[in-house]
SETORTI-422201 format. One record per residue (C-alpha): x, y, z; chain. Coordinates in steps of 0.02 Angstrom, whole numbers, plus 32768, in hexadecimal, padded with zeros to 4 digits. Layout:
N
<rec><X>X</X><Y>Y</Y><Z>Z</Z><chain>A</chain></rec>
...
This chain:
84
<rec><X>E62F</X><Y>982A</Y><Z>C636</Z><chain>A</chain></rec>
<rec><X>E63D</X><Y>979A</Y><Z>C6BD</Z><chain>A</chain></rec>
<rec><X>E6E1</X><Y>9752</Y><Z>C65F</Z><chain>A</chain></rec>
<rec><X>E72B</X><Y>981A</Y><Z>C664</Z><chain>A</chain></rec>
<rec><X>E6FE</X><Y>9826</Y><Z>C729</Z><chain>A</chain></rec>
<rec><X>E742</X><Y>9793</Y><Z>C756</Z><chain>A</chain></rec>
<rec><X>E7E1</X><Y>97AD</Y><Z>C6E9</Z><chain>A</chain></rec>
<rec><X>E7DE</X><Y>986E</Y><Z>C737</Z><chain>A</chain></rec>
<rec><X>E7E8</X><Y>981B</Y><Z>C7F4</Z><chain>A</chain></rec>
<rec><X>E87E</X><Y>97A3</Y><Z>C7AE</Z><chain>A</chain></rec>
<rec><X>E8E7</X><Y>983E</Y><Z>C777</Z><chain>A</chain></rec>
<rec><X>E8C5</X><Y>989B</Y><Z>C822</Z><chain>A</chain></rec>
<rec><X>E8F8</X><Y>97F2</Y><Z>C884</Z><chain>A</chain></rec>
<rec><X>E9A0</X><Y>980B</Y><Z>C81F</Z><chain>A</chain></rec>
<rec><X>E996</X><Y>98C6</Y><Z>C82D</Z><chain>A</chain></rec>
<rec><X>E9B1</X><Y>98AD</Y><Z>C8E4</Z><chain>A</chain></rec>
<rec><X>EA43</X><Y>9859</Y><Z>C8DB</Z><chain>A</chain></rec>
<rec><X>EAA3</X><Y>98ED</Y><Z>C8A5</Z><chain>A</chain></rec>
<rec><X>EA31</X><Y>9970</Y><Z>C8DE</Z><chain>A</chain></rec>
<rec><X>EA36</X><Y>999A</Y><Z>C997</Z><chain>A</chain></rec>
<rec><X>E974</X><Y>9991</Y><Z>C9FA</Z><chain>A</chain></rec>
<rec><X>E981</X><Y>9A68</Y><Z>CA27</Z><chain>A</chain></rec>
<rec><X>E982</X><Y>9A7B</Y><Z>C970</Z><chain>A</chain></rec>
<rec><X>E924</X><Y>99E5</Y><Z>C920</Z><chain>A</chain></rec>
<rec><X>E895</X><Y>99E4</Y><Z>C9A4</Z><chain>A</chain></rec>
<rec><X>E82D</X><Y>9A9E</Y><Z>C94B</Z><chain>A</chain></rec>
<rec><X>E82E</X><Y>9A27</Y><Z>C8B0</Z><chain>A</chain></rec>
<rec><X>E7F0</X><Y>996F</Y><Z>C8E2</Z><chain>A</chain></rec>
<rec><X>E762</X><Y>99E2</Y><Z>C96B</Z><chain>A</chain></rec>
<rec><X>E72E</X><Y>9A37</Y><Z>C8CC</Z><chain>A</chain></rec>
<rec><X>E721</X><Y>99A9</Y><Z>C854</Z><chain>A</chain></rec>
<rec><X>E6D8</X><Y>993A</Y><Z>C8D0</Z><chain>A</chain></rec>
<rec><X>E648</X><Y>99BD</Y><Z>C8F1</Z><chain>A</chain></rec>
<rec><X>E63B</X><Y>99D5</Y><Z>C839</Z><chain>A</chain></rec>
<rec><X>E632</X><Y>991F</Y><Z>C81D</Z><chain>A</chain></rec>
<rec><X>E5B2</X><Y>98FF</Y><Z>C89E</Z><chain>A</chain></rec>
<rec><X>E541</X><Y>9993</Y><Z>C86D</Z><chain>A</chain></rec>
<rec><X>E53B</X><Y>9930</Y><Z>C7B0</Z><chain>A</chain></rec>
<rec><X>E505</X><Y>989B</Y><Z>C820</Z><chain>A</chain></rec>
<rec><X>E47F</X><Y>98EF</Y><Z>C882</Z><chain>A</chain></rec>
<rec><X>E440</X><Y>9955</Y><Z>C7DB</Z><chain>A</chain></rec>
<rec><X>E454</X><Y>98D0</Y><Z>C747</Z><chain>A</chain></rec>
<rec><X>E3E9</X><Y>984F</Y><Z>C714</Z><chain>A</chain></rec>
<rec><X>E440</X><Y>97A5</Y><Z>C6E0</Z><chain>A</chain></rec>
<rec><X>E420</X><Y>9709</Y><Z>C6E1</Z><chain>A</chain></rec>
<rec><X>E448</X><Y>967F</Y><Z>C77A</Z><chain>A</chain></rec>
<rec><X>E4E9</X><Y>9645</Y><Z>C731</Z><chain>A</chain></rec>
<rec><X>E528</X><Y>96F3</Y><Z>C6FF</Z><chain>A</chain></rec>
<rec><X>E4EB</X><Y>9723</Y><Z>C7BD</Z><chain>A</chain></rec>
<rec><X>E555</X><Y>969D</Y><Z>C804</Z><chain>A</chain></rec>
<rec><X>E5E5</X><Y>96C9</Y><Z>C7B7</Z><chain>A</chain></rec>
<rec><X>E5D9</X><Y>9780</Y><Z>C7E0</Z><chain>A</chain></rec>
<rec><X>E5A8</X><Y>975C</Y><Z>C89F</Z><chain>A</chain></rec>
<rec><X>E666</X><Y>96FB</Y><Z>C88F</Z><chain>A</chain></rec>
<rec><X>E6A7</X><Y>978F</Y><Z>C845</Z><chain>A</chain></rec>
<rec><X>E664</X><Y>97FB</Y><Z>C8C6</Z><chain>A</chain></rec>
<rec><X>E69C</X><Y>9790</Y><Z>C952</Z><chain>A</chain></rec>
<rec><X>E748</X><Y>9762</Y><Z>C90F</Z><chain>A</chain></rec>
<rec><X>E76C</X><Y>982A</Y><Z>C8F5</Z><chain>A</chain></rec>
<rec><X>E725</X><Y>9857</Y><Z>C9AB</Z><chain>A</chain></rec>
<rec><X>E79E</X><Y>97D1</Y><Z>C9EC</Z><chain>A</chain></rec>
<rec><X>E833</X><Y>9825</Y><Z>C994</Z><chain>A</chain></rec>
<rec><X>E7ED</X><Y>98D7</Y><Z>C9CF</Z><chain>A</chain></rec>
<rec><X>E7EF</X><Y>9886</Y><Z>CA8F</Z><chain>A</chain></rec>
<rec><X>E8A4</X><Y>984E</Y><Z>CA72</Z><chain>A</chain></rec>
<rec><X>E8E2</X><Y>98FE</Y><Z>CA1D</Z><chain>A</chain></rec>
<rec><X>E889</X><Y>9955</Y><Z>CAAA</Z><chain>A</chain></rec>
<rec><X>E8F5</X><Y>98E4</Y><Z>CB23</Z><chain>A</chain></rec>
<rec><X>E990</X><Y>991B</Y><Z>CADF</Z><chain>A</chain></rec>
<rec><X>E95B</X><Y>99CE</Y><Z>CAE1</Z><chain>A</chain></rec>
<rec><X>E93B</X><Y>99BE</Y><Z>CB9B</Z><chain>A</chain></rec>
<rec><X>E87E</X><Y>99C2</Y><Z>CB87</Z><chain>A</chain></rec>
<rec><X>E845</X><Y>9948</Y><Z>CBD6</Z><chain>A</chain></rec>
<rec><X>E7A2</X><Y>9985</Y><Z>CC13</Z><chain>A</chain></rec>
<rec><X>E770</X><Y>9992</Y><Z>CB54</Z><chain>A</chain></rec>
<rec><X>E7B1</X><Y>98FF</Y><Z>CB32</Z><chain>A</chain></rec>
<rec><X>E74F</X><Y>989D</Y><Z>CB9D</Z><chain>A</chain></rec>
<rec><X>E6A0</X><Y>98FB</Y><Z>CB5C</Z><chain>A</chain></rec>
<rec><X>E6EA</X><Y>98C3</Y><Z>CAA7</Z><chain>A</chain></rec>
<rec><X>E6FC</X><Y>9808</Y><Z>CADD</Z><chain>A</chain></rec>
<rec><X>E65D</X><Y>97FF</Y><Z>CB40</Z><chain>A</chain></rec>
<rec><X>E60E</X><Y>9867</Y><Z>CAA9</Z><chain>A</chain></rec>
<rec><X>E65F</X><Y>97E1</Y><Z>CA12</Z><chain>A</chain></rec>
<rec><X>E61E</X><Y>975F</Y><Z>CA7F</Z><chain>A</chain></rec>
């Protein structure tokens, strides 16, 4: 599942080059809360846990920056602070 999530945050990272932040941002703020809900609910071990805190941290920097474009800046400063 780690390899799929962190494959997952490399399509959205492309995804955003064509799609604009108004329309892309509903999907990374949902997968990112679905993502960090498995995080908070799973058990895995420290290795797997690592790479999934990157995964959640590396998606809740690329929510912050489609927020930005969609002139929310507000939220994307709570994701930032939040992937930190």
């Amino acid at each position: 599942m780690a390899d799929a999530l962190e494959g997952r945050v490399v399509e959205l990272r492309h995804l955003d080059d064509f799609v604009g932040g108004g329309d892309l941002f509903p999907l990374v703020r949902k997968e990112l809360g679905e993502i960090q809900d498995l995080v908070d609910s799973a058990s895995f071990t420290e290795v797997i846990g690592r790479r999934l805190l990157t995964v959640v941290g590396e998606l809740a920097q690329l929510v912050g920056w489609v927020a930005s474009d969609a002139g929310r800046y507000a939220e994307a400063q709570h994701v930032y602070l939040g992937g930190r």
